[in-house]
C-alpha positions in Angstrom: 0.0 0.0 0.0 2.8 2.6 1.0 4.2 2.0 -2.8 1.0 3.4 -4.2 0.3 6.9 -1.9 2.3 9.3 -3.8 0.5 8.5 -6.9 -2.5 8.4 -5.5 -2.2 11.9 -3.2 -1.3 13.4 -6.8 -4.3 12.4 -7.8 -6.6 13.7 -5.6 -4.8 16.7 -5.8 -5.4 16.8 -9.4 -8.9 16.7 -8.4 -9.6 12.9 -10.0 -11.3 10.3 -8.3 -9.7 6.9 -7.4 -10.7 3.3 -7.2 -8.7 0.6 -4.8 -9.0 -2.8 -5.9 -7.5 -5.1 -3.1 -7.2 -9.1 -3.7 -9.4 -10.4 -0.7 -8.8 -14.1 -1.8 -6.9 -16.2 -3.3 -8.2 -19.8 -4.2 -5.5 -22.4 -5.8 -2.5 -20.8 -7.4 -2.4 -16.8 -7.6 0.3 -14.5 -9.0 -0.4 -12.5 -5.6 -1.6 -12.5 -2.0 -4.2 -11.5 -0.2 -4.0 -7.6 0.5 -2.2 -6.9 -2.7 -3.6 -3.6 -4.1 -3.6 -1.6 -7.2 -4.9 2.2 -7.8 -6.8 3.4 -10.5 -7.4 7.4 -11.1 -10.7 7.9 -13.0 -7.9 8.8 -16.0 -7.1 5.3 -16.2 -3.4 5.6 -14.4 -2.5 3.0 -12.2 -0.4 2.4 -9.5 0.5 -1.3 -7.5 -0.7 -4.3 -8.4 -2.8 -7.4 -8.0 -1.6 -10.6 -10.2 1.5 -9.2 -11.4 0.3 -7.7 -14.9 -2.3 -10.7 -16.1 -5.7 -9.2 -15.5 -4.6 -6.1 -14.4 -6.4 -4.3 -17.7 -9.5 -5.9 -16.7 -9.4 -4.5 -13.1 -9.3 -1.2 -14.4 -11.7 -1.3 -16.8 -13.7 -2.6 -13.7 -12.3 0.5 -11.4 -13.6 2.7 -14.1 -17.3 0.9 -13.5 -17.0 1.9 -10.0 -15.7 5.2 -10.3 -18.8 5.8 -13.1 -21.1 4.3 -10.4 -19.4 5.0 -7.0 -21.0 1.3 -6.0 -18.0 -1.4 -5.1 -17.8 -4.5 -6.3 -16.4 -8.5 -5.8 -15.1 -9.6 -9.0 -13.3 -12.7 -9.5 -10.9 -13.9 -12.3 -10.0 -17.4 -13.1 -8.5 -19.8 -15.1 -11.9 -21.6 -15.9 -13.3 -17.8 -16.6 -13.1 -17.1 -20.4 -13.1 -13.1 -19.7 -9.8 -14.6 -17.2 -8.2 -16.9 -19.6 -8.3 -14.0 -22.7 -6.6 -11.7 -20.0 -4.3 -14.2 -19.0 -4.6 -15.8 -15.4 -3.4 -19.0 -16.3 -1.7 -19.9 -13.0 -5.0 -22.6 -12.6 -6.2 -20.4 -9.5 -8.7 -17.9 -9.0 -8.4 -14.3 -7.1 -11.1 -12.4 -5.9 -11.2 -8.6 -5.8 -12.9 -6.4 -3.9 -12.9 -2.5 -6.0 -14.4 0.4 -4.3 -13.9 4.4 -4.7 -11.3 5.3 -2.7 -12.4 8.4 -0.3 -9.2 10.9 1.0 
């Protein structure tokens, strides 16, 4: 978390918004653990991350949902998941985000 809060204070002070997606869980084999988190600024800019670069375009495109909506969401990406396989989490696990507008 500490690696991501220069970016995202230059955000907010850029007036954006921000979405935090944090892995929650981890089921089988995942490219990270638990508590992993990645930043998304409502211009698409990201900071951190959750699995290490393979679904890391989906999560923002799924940041961007929340920010549009300000409601969070549990999203999950495995290697039985089409949407998972096409963005590449093909470790054989599944991880489980939870995204939600970060507040300052």
């Amino acid at each position: 978390m500490k690696e991501i809060l220069a970016d995202v204070e230059r955000w907010f002070d850029e007036g954006q918004t921000v979405a935090l997606a944090t892995v929650v869980d981890v089921i089988g084999s995942g490219p990270r653990e638990p508590g992993a988190v990645m930043a998304v600024s409502q211009k698409g800019e990201v900071a951190g991350s959750v699995s290490g670069g393979c679904v890391e375009g989906a999560v923002v495109e799924e940041s961007l949902i929340v920010l549009e909506s300000g409601i969070p969401r549990l999203v999950s990406f495995g290697y039985s998941d089409d949407e998972a396989f096409e963005v590449g989490l093909t470790c054989g696990g599944t991880i489980r985000l939870f995204v939600e507008p970060l507040t300052w």
